[in-house]
C-alpha positions in Angstrom: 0.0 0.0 0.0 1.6 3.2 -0.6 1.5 5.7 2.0 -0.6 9.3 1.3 -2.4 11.6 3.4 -6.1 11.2 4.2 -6.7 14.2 6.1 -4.6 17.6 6.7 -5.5 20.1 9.5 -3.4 23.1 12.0 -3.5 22.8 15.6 -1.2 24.4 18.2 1.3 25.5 15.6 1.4 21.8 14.5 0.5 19.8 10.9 -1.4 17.1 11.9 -1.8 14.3 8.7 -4.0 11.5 9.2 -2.3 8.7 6.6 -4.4 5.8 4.9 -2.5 3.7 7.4 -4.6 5.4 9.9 -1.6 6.8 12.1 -1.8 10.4 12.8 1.1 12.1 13.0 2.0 15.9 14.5 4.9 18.0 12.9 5.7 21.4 14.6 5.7 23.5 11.8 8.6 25.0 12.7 10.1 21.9 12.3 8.9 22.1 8.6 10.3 24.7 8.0 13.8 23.9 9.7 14.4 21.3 7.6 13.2 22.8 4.2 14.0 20.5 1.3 14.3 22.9 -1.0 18.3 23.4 -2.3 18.3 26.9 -0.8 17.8 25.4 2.4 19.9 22.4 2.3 22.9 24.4 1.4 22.7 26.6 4.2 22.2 23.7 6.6 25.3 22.5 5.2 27.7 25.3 4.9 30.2 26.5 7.1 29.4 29.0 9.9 31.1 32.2 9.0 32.5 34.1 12.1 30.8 37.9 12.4 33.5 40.5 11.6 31.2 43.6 12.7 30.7 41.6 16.2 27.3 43.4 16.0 23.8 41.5 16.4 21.9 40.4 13.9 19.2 42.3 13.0 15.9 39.7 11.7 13.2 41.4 9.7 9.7 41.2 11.0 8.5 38.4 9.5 11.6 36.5 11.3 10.3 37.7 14.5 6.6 36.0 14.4 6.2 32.2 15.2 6.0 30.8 11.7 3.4 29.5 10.8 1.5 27.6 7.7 -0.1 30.2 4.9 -0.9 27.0 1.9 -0.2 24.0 0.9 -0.6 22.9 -2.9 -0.5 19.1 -4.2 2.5 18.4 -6.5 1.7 15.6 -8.6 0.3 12.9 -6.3 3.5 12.5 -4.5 4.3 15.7 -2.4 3.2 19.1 -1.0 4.6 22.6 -2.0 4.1 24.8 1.6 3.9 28.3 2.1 5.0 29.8 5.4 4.5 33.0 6.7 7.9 34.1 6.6 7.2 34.1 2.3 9.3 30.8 2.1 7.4 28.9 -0.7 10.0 26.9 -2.6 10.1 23.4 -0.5 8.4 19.9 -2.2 7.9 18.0 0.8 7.1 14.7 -0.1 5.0 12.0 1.3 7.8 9.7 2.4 9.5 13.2 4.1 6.3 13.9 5.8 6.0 10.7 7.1 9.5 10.7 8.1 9.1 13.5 10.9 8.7 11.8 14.0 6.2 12.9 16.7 6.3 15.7 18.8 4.9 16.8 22.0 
């Protein structure tokens, strides 16, 4: 049997997917985003840390300041989602076996 979503919902800043298997599963959608699959993402997750010259903070835009949160989803093909979050990241395919592969949080 392969393995798709049933049902989609929010709750408590979580994505809960109810699969044809009948689990349920909650992903933090923070945790989503963190771990973008998108190639923008993955090569920041994978470069180097460069060390801060100016010794100054950061400064994060608005957007980066709000708890992120879930604007869309759109079905690619029947295999994936694209998501939209609220900090105007839109470029991820998430597919079923990467949604499935979040484990549960509390």
């Amino acid at each position: 049997m392969e393995l798709m979503p049933t049902e989609l919902s929010i709750k408590d800043r979580k994505l809960v997917i109810v699969w044809n298997d009948s689990k349920t599963q909650e992903v933090p959608v923070k945790a989503l985003r963190d771990r973008c699959p998108c190639a923008t993402c993955r090569e920041k997750r994978s470069a180097t840390p460069q060390p801060n010259q100016s010794m100054g903070l950061p400064v994060i835009s608005m957007n980066e300041a709000q708890p992120i949160s879930i604007l869309g989803m759109e079905p690619v093909g029947g295999y994936a989602y694209s998501i939209r979050f609220s900090d105007g990241h839109a470029n991820g395919i998430y597919t079923f076996d990467l949604l499935r592969s979040f484990e549960n949080h509390d």
